[in-house]
Biopython code that builds the backbone (N, CA, C, O; Angstrom):
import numpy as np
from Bio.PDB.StructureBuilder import StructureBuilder

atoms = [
    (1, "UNK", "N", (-16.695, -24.392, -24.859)),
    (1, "UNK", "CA", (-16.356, -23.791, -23.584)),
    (1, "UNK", "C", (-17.612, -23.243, -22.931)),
    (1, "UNK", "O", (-18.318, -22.472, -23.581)),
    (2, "UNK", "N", (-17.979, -23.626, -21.548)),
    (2, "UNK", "CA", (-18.614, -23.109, -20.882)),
    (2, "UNK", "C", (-17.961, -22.117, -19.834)),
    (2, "UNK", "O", (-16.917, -22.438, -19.266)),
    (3, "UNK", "N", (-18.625, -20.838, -19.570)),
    (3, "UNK", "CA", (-18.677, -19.784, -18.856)),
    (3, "UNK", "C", (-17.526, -18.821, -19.182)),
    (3, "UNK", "O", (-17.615, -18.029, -20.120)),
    (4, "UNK", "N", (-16.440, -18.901, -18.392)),
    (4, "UNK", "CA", (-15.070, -17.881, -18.380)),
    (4, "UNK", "C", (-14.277, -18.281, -18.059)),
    (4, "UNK", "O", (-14.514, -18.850, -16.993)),
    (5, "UNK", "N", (-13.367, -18.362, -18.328)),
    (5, "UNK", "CA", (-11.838, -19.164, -17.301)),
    (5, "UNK", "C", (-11.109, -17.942, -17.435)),
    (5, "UNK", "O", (-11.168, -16.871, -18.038)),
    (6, "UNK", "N", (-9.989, -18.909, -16.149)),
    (6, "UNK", "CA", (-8.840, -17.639, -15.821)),
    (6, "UNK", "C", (-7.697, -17.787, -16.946)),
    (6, "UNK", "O", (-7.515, -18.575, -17.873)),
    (7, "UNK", "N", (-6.890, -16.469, -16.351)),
    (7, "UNK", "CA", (-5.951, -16.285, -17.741)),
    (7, "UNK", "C", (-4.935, -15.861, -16.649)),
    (7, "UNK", "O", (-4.975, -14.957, -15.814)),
    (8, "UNK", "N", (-3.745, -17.084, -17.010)),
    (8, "UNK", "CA", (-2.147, -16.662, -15.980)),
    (8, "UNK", "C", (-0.996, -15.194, -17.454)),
    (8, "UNK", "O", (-0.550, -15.050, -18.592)),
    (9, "UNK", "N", (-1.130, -14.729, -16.436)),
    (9, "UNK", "CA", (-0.045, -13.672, -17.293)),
    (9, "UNK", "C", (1.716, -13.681, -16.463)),
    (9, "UNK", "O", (2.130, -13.444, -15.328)),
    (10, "UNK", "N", (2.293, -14.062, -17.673)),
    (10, "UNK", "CA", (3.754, -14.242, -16.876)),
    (10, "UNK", "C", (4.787, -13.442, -17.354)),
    (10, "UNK", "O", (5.154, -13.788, -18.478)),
    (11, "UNK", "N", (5.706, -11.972, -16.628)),
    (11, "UNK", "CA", (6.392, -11.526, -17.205)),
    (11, "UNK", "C", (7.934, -12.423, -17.872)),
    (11, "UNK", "O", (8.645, -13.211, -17.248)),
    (12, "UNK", "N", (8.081, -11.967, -19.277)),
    (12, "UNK", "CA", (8.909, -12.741, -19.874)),
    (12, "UNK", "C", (10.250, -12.115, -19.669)),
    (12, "UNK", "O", (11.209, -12.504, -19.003)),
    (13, "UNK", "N", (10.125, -11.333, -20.209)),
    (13, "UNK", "CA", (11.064, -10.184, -20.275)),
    (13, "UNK", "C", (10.710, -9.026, -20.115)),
    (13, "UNK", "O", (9.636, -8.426, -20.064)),
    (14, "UNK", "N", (12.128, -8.700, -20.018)),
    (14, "UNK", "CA", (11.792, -6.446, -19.710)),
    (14, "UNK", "C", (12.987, -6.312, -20.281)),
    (14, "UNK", "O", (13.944, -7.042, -20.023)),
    (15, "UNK", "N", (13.000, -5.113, -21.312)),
    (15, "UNK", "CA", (13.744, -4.264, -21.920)),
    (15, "UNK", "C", (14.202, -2.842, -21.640)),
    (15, "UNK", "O", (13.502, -1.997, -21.082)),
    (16, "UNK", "N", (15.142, -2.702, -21.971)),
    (16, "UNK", "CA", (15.856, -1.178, -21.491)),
    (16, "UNK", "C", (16.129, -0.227, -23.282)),
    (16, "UNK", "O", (16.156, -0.509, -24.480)),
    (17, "UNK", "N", (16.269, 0.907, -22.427)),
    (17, "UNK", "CA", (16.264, 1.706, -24.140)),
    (17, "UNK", "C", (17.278, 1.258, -24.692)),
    (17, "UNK", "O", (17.190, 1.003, -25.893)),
    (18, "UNK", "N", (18.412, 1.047, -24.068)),
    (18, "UNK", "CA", (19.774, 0.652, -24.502)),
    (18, "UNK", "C", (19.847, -0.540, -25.520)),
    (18, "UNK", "O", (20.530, -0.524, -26.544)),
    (19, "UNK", "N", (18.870, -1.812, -25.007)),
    (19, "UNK", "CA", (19.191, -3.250, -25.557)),
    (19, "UNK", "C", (18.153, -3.129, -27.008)),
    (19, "UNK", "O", (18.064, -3.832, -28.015)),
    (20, "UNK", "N", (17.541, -2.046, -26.612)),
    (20, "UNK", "CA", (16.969, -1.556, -28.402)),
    (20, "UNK", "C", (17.255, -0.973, -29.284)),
    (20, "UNK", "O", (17.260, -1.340, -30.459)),
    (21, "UNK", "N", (17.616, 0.305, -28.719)),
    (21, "UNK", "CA", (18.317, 1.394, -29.157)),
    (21, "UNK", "C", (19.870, 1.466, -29.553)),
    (21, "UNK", "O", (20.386, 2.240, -30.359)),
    (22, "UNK", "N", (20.474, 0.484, -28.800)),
    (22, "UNK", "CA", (22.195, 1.026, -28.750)),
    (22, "UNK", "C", (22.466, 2.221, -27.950)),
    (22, "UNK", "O", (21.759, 2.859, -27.169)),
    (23, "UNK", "N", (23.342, 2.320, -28.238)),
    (23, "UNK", "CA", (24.081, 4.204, -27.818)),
    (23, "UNK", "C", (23.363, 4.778, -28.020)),
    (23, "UNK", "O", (23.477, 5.744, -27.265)),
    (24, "UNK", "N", (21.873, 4.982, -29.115)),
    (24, "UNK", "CA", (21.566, 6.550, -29.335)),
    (24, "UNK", "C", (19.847, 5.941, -28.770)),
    (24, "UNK", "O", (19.079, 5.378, -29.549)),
    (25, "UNK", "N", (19.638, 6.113, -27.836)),
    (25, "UNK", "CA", (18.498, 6.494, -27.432)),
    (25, "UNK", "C", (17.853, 8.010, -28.250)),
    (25, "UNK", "O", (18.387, 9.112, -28.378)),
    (26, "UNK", "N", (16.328, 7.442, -28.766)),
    (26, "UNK", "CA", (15.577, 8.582, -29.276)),
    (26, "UNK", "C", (15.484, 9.791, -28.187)),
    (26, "UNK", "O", (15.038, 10.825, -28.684)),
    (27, "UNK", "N", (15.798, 9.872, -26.864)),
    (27, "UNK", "CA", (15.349, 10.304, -26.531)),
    (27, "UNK", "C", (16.204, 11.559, -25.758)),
    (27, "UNK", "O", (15.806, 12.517, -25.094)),
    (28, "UNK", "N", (17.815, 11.023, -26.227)),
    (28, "UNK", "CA", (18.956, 11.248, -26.078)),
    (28, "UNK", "C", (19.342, 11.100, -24.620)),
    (28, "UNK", "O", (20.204, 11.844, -24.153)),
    (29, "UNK", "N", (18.680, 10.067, -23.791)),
    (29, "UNK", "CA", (18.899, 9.239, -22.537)),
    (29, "UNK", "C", (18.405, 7.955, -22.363)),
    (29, "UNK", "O", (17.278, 7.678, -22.774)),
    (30, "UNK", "N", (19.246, 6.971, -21.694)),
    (30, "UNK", "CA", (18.849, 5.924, -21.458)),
    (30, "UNK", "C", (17.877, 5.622, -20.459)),
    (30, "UNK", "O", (17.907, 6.237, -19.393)),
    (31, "UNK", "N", (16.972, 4.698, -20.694)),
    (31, "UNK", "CA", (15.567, 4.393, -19.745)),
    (31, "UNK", "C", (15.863, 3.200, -19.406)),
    (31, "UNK", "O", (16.196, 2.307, -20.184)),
    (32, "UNK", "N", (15.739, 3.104, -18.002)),
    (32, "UNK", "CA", (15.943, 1.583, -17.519)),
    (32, "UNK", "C", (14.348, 0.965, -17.783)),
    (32, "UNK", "O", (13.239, 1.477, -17.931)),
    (33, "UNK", "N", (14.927, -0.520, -17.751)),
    (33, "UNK", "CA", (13.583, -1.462, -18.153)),
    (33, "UNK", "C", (12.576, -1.181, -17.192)),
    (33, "UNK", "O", (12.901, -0.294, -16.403)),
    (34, "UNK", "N", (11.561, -1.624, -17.041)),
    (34, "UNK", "CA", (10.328, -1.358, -16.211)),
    (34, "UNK", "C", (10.519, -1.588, -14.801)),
    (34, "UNK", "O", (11.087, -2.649, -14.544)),
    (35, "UNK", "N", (10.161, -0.804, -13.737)),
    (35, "UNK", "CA", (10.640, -1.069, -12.460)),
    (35, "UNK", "C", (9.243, -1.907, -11.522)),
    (35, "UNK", "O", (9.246, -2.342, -10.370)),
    (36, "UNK", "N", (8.149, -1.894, -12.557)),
    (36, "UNK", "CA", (7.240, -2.554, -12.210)),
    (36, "UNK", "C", (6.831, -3.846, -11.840)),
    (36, "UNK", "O", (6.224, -4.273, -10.859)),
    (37, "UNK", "N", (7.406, -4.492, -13.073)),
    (37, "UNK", "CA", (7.248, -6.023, -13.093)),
    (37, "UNK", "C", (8.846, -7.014, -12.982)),
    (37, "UNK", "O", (9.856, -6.715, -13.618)),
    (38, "UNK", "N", (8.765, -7.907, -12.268)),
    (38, "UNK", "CA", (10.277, -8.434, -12.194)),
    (38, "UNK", "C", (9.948, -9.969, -13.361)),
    (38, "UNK", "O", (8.950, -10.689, -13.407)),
    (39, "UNK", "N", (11.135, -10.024, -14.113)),
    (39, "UNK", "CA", (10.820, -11.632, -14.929)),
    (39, "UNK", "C", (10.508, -12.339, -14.218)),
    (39, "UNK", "O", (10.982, -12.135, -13.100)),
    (40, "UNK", "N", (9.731, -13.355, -14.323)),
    (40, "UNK", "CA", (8.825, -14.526, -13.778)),
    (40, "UNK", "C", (7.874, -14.269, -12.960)),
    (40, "UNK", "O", (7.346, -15.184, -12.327)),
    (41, "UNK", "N", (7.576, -13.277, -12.857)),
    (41, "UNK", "CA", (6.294, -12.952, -11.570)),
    (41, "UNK", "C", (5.340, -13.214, -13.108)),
    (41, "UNK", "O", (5.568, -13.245, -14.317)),
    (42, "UNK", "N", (3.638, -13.440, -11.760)),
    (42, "UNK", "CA", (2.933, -14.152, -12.423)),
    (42, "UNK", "C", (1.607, -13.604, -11.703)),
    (42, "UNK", "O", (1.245, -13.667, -10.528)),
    (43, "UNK", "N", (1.011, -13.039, -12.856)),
    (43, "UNK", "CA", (-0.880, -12.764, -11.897)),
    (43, "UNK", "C", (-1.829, -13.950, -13.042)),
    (43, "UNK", "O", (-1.629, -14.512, -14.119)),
    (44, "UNK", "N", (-2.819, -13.872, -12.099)),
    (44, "UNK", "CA", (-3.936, -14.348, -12.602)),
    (44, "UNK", "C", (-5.273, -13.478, -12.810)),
    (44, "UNK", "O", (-5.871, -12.627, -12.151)),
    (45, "UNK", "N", (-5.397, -13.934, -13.701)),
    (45, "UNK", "CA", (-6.913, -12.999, -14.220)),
    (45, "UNK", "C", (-7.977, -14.054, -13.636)),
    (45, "UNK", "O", (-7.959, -15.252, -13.915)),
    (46, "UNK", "N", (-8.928, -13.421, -12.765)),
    (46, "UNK", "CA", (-9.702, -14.782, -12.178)),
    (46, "UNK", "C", (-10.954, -14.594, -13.345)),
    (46, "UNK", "O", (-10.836, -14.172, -14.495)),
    (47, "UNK", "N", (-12.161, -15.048, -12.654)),
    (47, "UNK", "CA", (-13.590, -15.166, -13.202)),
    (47, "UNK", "C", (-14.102, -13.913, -13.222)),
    (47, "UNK", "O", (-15.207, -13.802, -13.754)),
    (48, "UNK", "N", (-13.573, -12.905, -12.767)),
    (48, "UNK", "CA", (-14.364, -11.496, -12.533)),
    (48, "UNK", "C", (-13.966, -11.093, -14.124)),
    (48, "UNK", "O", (-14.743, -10.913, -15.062)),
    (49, "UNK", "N", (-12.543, -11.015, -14.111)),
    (49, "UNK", "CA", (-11.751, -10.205, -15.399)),
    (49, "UNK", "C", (-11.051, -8.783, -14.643)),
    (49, "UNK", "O", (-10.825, -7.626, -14.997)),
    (50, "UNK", "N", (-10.946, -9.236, -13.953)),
    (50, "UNK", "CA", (-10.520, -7.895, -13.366)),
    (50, "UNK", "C", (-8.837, -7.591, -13.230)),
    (50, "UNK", "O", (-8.144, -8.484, -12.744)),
    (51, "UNK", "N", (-8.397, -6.708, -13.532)),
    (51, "UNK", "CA", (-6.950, -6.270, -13.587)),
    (51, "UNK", "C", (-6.466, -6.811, -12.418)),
    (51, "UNK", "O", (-7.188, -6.524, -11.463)),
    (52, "UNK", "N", (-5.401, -7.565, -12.106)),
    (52, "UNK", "CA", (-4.957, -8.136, -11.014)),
    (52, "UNK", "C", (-4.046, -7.496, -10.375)),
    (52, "UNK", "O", (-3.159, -7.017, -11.081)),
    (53, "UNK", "N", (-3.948, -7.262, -8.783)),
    (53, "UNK", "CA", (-3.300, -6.389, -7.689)),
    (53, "UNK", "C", (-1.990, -6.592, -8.002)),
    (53, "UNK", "O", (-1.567, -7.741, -8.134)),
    (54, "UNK", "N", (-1.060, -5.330, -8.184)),
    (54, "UNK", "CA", (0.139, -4.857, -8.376)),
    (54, "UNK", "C", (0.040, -4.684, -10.087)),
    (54, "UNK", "O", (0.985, -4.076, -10.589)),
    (55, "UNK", "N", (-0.724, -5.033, -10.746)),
    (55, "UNK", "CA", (-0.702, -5.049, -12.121)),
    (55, "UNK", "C", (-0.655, -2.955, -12.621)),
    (55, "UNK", "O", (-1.341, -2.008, -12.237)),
    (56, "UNK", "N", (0.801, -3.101, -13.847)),
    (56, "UNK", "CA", (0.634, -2.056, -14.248)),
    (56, "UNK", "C", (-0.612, -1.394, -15.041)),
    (56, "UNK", "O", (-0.882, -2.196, -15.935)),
    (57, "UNK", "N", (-1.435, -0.360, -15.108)),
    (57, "UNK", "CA", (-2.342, -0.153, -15.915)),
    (57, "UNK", "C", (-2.261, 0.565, -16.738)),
    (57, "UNK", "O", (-3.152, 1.394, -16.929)),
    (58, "UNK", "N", (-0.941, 0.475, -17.662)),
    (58, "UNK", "CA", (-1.037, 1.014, -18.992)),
    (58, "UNK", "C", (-0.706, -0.897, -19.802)),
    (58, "UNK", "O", (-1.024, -1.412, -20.874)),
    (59, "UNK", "N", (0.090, -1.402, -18.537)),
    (59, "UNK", "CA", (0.420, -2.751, -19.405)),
    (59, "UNK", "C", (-1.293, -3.290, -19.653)),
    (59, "UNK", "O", (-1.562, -3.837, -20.722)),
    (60, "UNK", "N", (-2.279, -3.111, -18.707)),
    (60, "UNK", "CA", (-3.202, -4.053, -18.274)),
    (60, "UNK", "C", (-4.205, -2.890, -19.549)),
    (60, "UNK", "O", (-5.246, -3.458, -19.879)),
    (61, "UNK", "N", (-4.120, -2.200, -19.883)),
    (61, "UNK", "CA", (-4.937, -1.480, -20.885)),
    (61, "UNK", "C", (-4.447, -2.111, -22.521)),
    (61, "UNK", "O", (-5.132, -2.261, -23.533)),
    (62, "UNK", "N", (-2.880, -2.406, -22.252)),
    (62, "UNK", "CA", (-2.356, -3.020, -23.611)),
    (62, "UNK", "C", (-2.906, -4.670, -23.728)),
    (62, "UNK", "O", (-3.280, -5.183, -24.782)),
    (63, "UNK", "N", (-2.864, -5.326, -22.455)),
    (63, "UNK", "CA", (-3.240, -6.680, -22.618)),
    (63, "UNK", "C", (-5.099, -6.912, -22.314)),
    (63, "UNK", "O", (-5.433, -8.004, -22.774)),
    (64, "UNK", "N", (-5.891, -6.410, -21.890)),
    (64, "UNK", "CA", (-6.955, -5.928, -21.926)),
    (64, "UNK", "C", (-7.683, -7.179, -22.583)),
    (64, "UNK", "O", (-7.988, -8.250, -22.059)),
    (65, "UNK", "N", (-7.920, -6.614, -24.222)),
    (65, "UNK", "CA", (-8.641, -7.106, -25.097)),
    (65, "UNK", "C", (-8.287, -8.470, -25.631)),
    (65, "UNK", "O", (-9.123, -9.098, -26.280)),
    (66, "UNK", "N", (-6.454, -9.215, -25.261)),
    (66, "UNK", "CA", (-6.055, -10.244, -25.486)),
    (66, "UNK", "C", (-6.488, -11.262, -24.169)),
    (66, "UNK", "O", (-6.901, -12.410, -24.330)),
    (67, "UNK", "N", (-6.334, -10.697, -23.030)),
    (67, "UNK", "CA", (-6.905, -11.546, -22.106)),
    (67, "UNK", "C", (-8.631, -11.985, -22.104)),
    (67, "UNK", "O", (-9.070, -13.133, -22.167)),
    (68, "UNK", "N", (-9.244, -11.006, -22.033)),
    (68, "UNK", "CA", (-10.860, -10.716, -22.125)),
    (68, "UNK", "C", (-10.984, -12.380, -24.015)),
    (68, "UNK", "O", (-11.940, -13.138, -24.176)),
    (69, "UNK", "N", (-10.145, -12.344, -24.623)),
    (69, "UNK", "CA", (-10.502, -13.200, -25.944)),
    (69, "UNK", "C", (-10.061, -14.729, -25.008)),
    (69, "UNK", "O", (-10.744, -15.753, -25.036)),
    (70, "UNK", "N", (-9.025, -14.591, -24.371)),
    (70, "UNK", "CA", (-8.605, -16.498, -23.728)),
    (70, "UNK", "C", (-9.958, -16.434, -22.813)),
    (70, "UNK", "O", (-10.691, -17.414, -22.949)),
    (71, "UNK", "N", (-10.356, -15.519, -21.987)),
    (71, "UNK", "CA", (-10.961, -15.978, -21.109)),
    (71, "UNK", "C", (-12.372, -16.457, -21.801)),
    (71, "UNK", "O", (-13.134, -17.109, -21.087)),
    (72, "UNK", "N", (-12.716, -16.201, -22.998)),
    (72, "UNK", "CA", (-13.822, -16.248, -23.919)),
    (72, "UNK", "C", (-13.389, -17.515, -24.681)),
    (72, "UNK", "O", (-14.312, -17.771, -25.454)),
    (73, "UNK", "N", (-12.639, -18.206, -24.783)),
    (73, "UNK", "CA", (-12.118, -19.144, -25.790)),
    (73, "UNK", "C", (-11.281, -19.220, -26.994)),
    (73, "UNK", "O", (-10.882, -20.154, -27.690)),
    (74, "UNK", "N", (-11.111, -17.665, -27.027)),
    (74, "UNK", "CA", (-10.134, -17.539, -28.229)),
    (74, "UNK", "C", (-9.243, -18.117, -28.634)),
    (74, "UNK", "O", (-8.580, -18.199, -27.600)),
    (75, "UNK", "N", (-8.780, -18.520, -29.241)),
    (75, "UNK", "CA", (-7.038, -18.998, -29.681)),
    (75, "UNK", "C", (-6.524, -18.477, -30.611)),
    (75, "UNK", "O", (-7.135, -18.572, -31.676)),
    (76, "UNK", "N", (-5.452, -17.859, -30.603)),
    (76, "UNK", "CA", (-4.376, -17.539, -31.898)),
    (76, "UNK", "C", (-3.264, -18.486, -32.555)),
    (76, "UNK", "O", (-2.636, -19.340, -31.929)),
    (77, "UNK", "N", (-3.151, -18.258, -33.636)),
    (77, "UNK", "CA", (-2.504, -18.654, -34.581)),
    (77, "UNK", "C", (-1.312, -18.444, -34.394)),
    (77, "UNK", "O", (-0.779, -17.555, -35.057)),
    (78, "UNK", "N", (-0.439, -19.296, -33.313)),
    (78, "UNK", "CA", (0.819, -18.682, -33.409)),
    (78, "UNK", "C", (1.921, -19.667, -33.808)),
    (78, "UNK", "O", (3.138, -19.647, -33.624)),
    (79, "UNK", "N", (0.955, -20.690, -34.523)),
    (79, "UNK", "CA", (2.114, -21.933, -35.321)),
    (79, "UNK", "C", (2.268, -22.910, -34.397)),
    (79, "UNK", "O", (3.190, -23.651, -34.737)),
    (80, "UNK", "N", (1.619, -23.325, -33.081)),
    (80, "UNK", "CA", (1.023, -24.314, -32.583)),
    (80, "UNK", "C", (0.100, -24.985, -32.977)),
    (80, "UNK", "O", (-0.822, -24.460, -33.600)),
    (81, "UNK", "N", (0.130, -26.304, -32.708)),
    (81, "UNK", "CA", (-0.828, -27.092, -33.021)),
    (81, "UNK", "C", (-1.884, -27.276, -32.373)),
    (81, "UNK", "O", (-2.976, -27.264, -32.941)),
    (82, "UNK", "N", (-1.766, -27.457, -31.207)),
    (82, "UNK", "CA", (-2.816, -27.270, -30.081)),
    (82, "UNK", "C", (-4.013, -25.888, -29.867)),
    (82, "UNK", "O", (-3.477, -24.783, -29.791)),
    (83, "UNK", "N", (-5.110, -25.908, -29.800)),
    (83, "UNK", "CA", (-6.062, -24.862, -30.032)),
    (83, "UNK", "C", (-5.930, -24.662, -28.091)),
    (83, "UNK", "O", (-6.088, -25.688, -27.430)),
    (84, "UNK", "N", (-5.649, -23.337, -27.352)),
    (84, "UNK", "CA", (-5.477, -22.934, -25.997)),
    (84, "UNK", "C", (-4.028, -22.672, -26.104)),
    (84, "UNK", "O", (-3.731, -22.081, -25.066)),
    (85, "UNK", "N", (-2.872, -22.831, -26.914)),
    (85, "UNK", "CA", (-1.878, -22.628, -26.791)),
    (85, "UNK", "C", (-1.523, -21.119, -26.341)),
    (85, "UNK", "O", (-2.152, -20.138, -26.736)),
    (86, "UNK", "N", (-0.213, -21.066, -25.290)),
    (86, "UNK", "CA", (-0.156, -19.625, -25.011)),
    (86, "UNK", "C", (0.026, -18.847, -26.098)),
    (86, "UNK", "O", (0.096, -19.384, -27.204)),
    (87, "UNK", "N", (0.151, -17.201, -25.933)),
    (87, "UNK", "CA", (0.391, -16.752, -26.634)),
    (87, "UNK", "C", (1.688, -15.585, -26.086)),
    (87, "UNK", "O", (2.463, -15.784, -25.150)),
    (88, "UNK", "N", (1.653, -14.813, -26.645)),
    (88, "UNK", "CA", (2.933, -14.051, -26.349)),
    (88, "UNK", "C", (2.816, -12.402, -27.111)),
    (88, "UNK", "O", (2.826, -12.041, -28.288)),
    (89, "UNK", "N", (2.694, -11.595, -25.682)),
    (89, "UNK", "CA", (2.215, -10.198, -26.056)),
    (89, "UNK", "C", (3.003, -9.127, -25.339)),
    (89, "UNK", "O", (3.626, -9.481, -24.338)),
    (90, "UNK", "N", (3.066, -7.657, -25.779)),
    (90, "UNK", "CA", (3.941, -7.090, -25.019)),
    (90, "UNK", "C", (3.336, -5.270, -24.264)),
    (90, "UNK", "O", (2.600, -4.632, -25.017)),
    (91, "UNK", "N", (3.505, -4.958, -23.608)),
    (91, "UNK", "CA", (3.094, -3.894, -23.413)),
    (91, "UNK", "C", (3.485, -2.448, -24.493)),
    (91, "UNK", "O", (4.652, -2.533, -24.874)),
    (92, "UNK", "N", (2.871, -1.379, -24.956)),
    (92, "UNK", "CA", (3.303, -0.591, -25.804)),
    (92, "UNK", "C", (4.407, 0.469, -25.599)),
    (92, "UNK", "O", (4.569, 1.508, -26.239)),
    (93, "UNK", "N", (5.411, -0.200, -24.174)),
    (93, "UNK", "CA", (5.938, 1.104, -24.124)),
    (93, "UNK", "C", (7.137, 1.197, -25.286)),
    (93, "UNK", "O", (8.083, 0.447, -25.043)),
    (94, "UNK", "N", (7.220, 1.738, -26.117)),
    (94, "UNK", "CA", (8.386, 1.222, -27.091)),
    (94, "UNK", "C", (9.875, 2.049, -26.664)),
    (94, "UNK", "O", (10.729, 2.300, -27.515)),
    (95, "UNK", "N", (10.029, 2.434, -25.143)),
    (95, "UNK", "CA", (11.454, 2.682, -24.198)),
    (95, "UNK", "C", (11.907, 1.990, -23.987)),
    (95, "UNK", "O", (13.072, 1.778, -24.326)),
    (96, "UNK", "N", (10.847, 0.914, -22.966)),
    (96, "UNK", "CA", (11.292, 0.413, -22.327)),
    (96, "UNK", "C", (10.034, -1.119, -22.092)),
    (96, "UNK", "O", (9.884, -1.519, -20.937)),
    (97, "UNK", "N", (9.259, -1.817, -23.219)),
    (97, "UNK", "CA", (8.257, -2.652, -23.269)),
    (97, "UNK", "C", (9.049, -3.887, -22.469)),
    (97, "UNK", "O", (10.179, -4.370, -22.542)),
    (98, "UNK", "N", (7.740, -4.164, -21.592)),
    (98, "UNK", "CA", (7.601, -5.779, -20.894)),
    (98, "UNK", "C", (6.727, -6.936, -21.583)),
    (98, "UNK", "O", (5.504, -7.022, -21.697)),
    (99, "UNK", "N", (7.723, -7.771, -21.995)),
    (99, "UNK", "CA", (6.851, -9.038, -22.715)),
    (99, "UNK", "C", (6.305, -10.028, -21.788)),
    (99, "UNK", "O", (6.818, -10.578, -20.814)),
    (100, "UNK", "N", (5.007, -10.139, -22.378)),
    (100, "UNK", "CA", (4.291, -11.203, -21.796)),
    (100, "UNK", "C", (3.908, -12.407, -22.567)),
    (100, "UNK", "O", (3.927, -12.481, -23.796)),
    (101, "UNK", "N", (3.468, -13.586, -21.535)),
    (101, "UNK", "CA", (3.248, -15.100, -21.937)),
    (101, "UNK", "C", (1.718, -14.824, -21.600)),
    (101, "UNK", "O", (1.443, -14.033, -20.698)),
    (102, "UNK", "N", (0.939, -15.331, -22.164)),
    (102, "UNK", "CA", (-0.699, -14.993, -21.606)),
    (102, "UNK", "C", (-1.184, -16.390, -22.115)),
    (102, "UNK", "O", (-1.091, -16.792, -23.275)),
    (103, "UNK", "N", (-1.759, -17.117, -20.967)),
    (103, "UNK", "CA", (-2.166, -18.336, -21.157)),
    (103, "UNK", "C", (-3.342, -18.998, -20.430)),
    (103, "UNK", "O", (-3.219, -18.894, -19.210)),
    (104, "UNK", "N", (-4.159, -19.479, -20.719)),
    (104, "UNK", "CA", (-5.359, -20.174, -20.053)),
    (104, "UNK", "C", (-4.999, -20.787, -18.637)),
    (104, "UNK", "O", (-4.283, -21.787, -18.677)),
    (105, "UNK", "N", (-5.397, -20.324, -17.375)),
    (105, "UNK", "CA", (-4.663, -20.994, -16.203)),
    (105, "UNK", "C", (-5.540, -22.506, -15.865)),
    (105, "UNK", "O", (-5.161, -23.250, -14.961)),
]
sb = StructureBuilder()
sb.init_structure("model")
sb.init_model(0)
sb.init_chain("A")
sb.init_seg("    ")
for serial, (resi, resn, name, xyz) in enumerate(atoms, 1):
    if name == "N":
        sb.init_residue(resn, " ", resi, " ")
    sb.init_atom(name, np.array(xyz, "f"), 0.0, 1.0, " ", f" {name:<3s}", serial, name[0])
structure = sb.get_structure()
């Protein structure tokens, strides 16, 4: 690989305290899923690396160091055969976490 490439990030899902928790939320209330990101919206990480506009920045602090490795050439081991295969990561909120697809654009 020469230079940097971009990295598409695609929300997968969003979770609520409920669809984790059941009835008893730790927190002894229910948290709706993230009001941030809607499923299927989609940013791109260009050539800069830079957190992309509307992007949450606690999600973009959790995906950070996984994006910064695709845009470098990394690949993980996630039982694909193909070396660039996406991968699949989630933000840390453990209320109410948004899963992501993070893939070489």
């Amino acid at each position: 690989m020469t230079g940097k490439e971009e990295v598409r990030i695609t929300v997968l899902r969003k979770l609520a305290s409920k669809e984790i928790f059941g009835g008893k939320p730790p927190l002894g209330q229910t948290i709706e899923a993230c009001p941030v990101f809607k499923v299927g919206q989609q940013f791109v990480v260009d050539e800069g690396g830079e957190m992309p506009r509307g992007f949450c920045h606690w999600a973009w602090n959790d995906l950070y160091k996984v994006v910064t490795a695709l845009r470098y050439g990394a690949n993980w081991e996630t039982g694909a055969k193909e070396k660039g295969a996406p991968t699949v990561h989630c933000c840390t909120d453990g209320l109410r976490p948004v899963i992501f697809k993070l893939e070489r654009a």
